[in-house]
N, C-alpha and C positions, 0 to 999 in steps of 0.2 A: 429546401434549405435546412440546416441541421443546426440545432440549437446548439448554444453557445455552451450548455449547461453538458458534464459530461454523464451525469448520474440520466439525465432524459436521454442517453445514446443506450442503456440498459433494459432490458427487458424486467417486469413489475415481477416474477418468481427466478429471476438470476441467480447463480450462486452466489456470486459476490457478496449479494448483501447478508445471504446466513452467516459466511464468512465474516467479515466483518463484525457481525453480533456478534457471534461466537468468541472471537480473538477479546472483545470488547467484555467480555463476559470472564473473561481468565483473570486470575490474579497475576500482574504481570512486575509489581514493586520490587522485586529484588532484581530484578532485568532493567528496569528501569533507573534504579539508584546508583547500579553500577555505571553508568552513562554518566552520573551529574558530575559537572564540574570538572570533567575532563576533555583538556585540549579543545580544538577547534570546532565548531556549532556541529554535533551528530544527528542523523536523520532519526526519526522517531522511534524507538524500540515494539515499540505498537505496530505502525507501519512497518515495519519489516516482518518483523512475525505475520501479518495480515498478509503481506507479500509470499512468503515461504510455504504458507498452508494453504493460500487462494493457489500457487505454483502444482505443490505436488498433487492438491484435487482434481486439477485438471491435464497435467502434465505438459503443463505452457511454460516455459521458464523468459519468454523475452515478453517485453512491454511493447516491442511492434507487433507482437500477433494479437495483441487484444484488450480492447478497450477497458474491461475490466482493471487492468492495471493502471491505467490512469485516472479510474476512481480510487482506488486504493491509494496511489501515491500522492490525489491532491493537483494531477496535473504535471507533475514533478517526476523527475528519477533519480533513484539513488545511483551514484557513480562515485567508483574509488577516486578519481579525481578532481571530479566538477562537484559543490553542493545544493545539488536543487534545483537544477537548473531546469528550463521548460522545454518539454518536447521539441 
């Protein structure tokens, strides 16, 4: 049976998670600021960048080859027309 949790679907030395620090580790405020306050709810500037550099590290660009991307996104996927919606 496969736990409910998607971070226990990852192996304990995965990319993912350096990635993750790593993005987490950038000063990312002026990417950021430019997002507030405009137009309708945007998906995280964090989260995307995390998305973009976990992509080209491994040269995955879609969220069905790998579970990795639905740690990143939270579960979620960014899509030009749906916001957030779940897998």
């Amino acid at each position: 049976m496969l736990s409910l949790s998607v971070e226990d679907w990852l192996s304990e030395g995965h990319l993912v998670w350096f990635v993750v620090e790593m993005v987490g580790q950038i000063n990312l405020r002026s990417l950021k600021d430019s997002y507030a306050g405009h137009g309708s709810k945007t998906h995280s500037p964090v989260m995307l960048t995390t998305l973009l550099f976990y992509g080209y590290a491994t040269g995955v660009f879609s969220s069905r080859k790998s579970v990795a991307f639905r740690y990143i996104t939270a579960n979620t996927y960014p899509d030009h027309a749906a916001s957030g919606d779940v897998f």
